[in-house]
ZAMARGU-4260 file (C-alpha; in steps of 0.2 Angstrom, whole numbers, plus 5000, padded with zeros to 4 digits):
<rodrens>
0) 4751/4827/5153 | 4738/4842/5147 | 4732/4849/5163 | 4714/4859/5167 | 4729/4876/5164
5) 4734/4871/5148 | 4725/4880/5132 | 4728/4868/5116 | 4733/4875/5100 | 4726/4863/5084
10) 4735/4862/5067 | 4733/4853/5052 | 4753/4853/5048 | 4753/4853/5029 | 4741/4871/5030
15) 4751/4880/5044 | 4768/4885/5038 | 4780/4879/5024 | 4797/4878/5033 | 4808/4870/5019
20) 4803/4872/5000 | 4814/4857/4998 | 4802/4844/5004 | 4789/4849/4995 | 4784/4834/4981
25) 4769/4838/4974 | 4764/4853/4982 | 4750/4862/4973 | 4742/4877/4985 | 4732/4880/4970
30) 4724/4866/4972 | 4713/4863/4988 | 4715/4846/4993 | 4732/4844/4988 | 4748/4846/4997
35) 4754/4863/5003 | 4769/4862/5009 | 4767/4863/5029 | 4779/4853/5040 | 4789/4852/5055
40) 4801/4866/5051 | 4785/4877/5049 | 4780/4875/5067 | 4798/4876/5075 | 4798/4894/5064
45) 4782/4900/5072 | 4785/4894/5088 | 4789/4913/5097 | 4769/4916/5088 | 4764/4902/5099
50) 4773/4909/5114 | 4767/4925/5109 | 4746/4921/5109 | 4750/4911/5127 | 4746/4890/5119
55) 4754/4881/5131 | 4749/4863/5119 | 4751/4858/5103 | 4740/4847/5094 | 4748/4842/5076
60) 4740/4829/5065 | 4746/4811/5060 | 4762/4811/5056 | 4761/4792/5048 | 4768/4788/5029
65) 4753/4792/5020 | 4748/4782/5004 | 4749/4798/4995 | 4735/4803/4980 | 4718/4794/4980
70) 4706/4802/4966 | 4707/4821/4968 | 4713/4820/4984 | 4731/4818/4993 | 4734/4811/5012
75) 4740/4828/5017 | 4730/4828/5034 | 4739/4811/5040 | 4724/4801/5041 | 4727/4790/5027
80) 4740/4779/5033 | 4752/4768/5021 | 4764/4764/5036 | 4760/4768/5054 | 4778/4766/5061
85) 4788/4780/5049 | 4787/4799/5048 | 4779/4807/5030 | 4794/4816/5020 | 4781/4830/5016
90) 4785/4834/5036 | 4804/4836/5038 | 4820/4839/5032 | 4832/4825/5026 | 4846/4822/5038
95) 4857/4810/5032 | 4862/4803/5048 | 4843/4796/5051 | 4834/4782/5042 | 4822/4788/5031
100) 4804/4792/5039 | 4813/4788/5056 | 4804/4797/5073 | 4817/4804/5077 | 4812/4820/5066
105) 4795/4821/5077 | 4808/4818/5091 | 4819/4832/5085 | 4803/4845/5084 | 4797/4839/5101
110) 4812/4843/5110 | 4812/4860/5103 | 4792/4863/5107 | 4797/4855/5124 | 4812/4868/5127
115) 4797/4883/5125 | 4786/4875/5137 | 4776/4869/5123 | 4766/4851/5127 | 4764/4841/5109
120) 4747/4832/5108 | 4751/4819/5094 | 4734/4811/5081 | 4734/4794/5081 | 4723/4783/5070
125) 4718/4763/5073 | 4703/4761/5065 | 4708/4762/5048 | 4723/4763/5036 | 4722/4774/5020
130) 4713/4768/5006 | 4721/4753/4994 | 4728/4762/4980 | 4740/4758/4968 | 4754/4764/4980
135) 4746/4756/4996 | 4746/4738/4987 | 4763/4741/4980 | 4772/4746/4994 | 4786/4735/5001
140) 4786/4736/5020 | 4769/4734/5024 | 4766/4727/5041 | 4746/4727/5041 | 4739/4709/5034
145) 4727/4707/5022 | 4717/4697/5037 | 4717/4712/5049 | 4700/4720/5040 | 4682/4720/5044
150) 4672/4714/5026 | 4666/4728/5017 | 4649/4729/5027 | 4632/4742/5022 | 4622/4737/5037
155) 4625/4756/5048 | 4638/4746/5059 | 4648/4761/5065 | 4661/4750/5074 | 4664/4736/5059
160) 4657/4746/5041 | 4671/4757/5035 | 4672/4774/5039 | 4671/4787/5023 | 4677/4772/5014
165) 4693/4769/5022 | 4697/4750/5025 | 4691/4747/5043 | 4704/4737/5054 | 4697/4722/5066
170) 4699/4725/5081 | 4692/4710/5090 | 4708/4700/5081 | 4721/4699/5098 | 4736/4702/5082
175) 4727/4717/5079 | 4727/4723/5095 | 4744/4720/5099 | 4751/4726/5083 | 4742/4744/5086
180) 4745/4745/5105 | 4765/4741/5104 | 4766/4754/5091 | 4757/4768/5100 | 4772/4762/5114
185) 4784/4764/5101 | 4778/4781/5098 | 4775/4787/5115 | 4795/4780/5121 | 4804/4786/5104
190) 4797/4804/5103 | 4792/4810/5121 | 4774/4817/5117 | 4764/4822/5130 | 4747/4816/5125
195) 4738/4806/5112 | 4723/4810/5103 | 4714/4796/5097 | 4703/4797/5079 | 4687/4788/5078
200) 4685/4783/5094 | 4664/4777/5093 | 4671/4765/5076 | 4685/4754/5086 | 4681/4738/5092
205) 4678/4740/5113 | 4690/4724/5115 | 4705/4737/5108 | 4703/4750/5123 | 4702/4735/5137
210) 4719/4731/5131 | 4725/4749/5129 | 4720/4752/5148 | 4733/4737/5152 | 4746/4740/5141
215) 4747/4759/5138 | 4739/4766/5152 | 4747/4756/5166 | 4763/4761/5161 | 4760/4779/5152
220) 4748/4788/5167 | 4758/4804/5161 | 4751/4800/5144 | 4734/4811/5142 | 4723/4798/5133
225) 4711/4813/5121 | 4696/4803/5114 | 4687/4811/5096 | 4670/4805/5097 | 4659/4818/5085
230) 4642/4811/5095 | 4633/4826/5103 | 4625/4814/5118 | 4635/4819/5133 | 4629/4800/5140
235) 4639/4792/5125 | 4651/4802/5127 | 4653/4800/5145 | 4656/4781/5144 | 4674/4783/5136
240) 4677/4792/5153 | 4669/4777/5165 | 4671/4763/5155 | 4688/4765/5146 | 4699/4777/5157
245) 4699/4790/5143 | 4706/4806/5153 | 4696/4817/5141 | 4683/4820/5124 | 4682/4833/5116
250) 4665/4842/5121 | 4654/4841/5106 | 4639/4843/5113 | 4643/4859/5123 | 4650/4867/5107
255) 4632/4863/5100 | 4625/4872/5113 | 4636/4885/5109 | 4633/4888/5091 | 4613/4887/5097
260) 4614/4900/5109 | 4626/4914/5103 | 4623/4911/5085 | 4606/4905/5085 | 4600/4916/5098
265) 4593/4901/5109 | 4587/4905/5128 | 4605/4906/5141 | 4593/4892/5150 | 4604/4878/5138
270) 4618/4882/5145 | 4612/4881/5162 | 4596/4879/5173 | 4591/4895/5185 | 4591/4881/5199
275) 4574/4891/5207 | 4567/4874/5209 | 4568/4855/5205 | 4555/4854/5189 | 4568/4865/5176
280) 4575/4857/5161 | 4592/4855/5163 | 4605/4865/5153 | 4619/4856/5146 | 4633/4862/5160
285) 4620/4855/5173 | 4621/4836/5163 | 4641/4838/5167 | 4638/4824/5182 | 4636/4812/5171
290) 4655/4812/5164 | 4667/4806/5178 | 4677/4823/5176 | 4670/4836/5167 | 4682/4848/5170
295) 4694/4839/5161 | 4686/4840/5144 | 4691/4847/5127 | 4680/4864/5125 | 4680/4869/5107
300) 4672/4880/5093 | 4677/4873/5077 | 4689/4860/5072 | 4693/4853/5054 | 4679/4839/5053
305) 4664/4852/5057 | 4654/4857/5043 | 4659/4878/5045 | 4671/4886/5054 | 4664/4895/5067
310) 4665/4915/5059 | 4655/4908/5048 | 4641/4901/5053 | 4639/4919/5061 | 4640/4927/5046
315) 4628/4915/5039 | 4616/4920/5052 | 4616/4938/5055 | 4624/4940/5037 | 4638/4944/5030
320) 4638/4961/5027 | 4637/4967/5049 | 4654/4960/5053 | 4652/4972/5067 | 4638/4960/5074
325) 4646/4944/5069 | 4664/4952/5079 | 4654/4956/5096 | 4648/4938/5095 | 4663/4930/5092
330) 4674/4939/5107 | 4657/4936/5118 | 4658/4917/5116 | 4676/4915/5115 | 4674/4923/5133
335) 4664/4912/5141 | 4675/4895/5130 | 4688/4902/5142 | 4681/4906/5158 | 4668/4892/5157
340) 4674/4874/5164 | 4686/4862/5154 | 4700/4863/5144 | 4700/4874/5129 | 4705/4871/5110
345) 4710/4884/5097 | 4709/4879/5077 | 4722/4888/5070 | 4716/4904/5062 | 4703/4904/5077
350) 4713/4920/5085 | 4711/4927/5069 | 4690/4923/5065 | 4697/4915/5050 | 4680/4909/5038
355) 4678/4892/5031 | 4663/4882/5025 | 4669/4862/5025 | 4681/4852/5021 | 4692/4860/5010
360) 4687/4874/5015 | 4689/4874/5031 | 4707/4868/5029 | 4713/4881/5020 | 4730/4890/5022
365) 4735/4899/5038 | 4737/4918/5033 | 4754/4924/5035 | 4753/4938/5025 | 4740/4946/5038
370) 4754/4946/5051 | 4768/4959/5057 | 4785/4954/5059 | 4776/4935/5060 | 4769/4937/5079
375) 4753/4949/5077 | 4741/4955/5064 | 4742/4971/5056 | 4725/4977/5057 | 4705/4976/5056
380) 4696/4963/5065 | 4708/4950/5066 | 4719/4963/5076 | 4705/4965/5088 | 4699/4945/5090
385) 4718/4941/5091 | 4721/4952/5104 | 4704/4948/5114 | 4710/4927/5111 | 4728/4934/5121
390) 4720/4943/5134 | 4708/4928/5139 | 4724/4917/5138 | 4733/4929/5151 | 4717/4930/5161
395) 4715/4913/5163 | 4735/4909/5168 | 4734/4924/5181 | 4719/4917/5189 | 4718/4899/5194
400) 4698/4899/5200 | 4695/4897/5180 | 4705/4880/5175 | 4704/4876/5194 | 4687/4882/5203
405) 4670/4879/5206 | 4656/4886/5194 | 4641/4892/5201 | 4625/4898/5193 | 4622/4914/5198
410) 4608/4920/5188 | 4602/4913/5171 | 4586/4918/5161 | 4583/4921/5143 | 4595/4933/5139
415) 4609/4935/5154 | 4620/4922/5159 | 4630/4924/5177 | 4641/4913/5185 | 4656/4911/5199
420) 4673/4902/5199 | 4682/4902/5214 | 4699/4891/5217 | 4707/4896/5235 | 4701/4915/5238
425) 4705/4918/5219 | 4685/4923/5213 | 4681/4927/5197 | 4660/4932/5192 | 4655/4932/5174
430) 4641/4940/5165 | 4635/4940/5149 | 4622/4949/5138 | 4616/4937/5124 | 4604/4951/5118
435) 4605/4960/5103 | 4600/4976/5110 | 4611/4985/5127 | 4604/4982/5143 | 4589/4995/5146
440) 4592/4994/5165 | 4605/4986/5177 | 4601/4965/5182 | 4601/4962/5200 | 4612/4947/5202
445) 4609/4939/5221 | 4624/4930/5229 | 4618/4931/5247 | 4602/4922/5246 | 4610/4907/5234
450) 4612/4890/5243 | 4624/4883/5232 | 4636/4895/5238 | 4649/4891/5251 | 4646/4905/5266
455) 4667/4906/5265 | 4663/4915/5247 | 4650/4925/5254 | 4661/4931/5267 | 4675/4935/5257
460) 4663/4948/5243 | 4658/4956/5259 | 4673/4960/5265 | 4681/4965/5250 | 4666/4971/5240
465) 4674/4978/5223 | 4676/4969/5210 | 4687/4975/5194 | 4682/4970/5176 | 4698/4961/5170
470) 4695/4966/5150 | 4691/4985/5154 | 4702/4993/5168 | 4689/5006/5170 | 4675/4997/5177
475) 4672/4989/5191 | 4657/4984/5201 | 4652/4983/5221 | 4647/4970/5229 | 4631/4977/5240
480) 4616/4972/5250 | 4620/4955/5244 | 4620/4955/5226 | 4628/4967/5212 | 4623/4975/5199
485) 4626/4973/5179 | 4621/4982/5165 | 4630/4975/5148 | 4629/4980/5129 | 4623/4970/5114
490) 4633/4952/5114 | 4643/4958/5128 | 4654/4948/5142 | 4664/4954/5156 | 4675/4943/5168
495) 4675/4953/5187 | 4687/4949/5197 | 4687/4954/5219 | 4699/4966/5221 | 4711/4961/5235
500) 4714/4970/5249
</rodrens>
């Protein structure tokens, strides 16, 4: 089960590491959409980096025999399913006790993961198999019917036309249903994964996730259910949570906000309202009602559908040439991704600020060679973002008021953002400078005076007062007269913490 303490580490297997030359058909690194080699002997290899940068989750991608070559392009992502009940041979090595493409190779990388206290997030896919090549219509163990598709349809329905062209599966036929939702069973009981992450949510038939509550759910509570809707409505997004028990989505629409206000320079006031009175727009963190738990949700910055990785759409902006800029901004939002509420998600080569426009690009190798000894980087900014991505990890595992607390607006206009989280006496403020100039003069953030928070907190500042900046050991702040007192650099976030006695 993925818990609000977990931090979830995302990789497209074939890109992250090449553990075995030998099962490496086809491979052409050269070549951008084709096979590269990663597999499961890759990840067992790099599990000390893992431990190393603090993930407590991975999430690899479908595993599912893929159908191969389809124009220019191979099925190295998994998403192009020949046969959803065996393991690709790109991904392990051969043993010759086990079947061919038996889960007992996810199984064998699971344990291994599980023995480093690493949860395993598995991609599964129902709405679509791969496209019907040559080797798709050829192969001999097919188990999916000619019958189970929705016609070719050009009418913009999202739940019945096919998606990118992939053959879209009907899931309002009960033989359907029952085919998909037995083999997610079978995956669940014969490998021990911890969670599911489900593809395409929006463009499955609603009758699928009635029976998945029934089936799957009722028996699998342990099993994290991770819904992928890319829609940026937090409402539609909400109703996988109220109507089909999903336990969590992945925040799109905060990561929108994201890239508006650090990158784009929008106003702080989108992330949250100043609560002065009852006539201000909301901000997207104040819309968090609406889902039944939004402290459960996926937080994110990039992933491997998104048009740019997220490095680069900063460098786009404030340009390529002041990576200084483009540096402060990344470590400043990837301070608040992990001290804000929810669950957070690195893309691998995230820790690094690896760059990427989209896909291929954005899928591109992981870069070993940037690495000492295969656990840190050697030098230059990914040095610095790597090290700034660790220490928030830490931070967040030492102190429980950030996966576990309340969040309080403390002060928010165009350019500051303030805010509290508190679990149990652990407190934790955070302020941030969105602007691109240093703080002229110190920002008088009241605590005393604000009604939303609890007198118990109040009490505890007073009594205490200091509090120590957790990413600088030589700054600290007081807590006096009822408020304190920041002043912040260019793109700048500190996380405070009260000192106890």
């Amino acid at each position: 089960m993925i818990t609000q303490n977990d931090v979830i580490y995302f990789i497209l297997t074939d890109r992250f590491c090449d553990g075995d030359t030998k099962n490496n058909q086809g491979v052409d690194k050269a070549h951008p959409s084709r096979y590269h080699g990663g597999d499961f002997g890759g990840i067992a290899k790099k599990i000390p980096y893992l431990k190393n940068l603090g993930v407590t989750c991975l999430w690899v991608t479908p595993v599912y025999l893929s159908i191969g070559r389809c124009g220019d392009s191979d099925g190295y992502h998994g998403y192009w399913a020949l046969d959803f009940e065996k393991v690709d041979p790109h991904l392990y090595s051969k043993d010759p006790s086990l079947a061919e493409g038996s889960k007992e190779y996810l199984k064998k990388l699971v344990n291994k993961l599980h023995q480093a206290k690493i949860k395993v997030v598995l991609d599964m896919v129902v709405n679509h198999t791969g496209y019907h090549n040559d080797t798709y219509h050829s192969y001999s163990d097919k188990k999916i019917k000619d019958s189970w598709f929705n016609p070719p349809r050009s009418n913009g329905d999202e739940v019945k036309s096919a998606l990118s062209g992939l053959p879209d599966l009907n899931h309002d036929l009960a033989e359907v249903v029952d085919y998909f939702v037995n083999n997610i069973l079978d995956w669940i009981e014969e490998t021990a994964i911890d969670a599911i992450r489900m593809d395409t949510v929006k463009h499955v038939e609603p009758a699928f996730w009635y029976f998945f509550k029934s089936y799957i759910r009722g028996k699998y509570r342990n099993i994290t259910l991770l819904g992928e809707d890319l829609e940026y409505d937090v409402y539609r997004i909400s109703e996988y949570q109220k109507a089909h028990d999903f336990d969590t989505l992945f925040d799109f629409p905060l990561c929108s906000v994201m890239k508006e206000v650090f990158i784009y320079h929008g106003p702080m006031t989108r992330l949250a309202r100043p609560r002065l009175s009852d006539n201000e727009p909301k901000g997207i963190l104040d819309m968090d009602k609406d889902y039944t738990n939004a402290n459960r949700l996926v937080t994110l910055l990039d992933n491997h559908d998104l048009d740019k990785r997220f490095m680069t759409e900063i460098l786009d902006k404030v340009g390529h040439w002041d990576r200084n800029l483009a540096l402060e901004i990344f470590k400043t939002v990837l301070t608040f991704l992990f001290t804000t509420r929810g669950i957070p998600q690195i893309y691998y080569g995230t820790e690094l600020g690896m760059e990427g426009r989209k896909d291929p690009d954005n899928r591109q190798d992981m870069p070993w060679e940037k690495f000492a000894r295969g656990l840190e980087p050697k030098e230059g900014s990914e040095k610095e973002i790597f090290n700034h991505l660790r220490s928030l990890i830490k931070i967040r595992k030492e102190n429980e008021a950030i996966p576990y607390g309340y969040l309080f607006t403390l002060y928010v206009d165009t350019f500051i953002y303030a805010y509290i989280r508190e679990f149990r006496g652990n407190t934790i403020i955070v302020a941030i400078n969105n602007g691109l100039k240093e703080m002229v003069y110190s920002c008088s953030i009241p605590i005393e005076v604000n009604t939303n928070i609890p007198p118990r907190l109040k009490e505890a500042l007073k009594k205490r007062r200091v509090l120590d900046n957790l990413l600088d050991p030589n700054d600290s702040i007081e807590y006096e007269n009822g408020r304190i007192q920041v002043k912040l650099g260019r793109k700048e976030a500190r996380i405070y913490k009260l000192r106890l006695k």
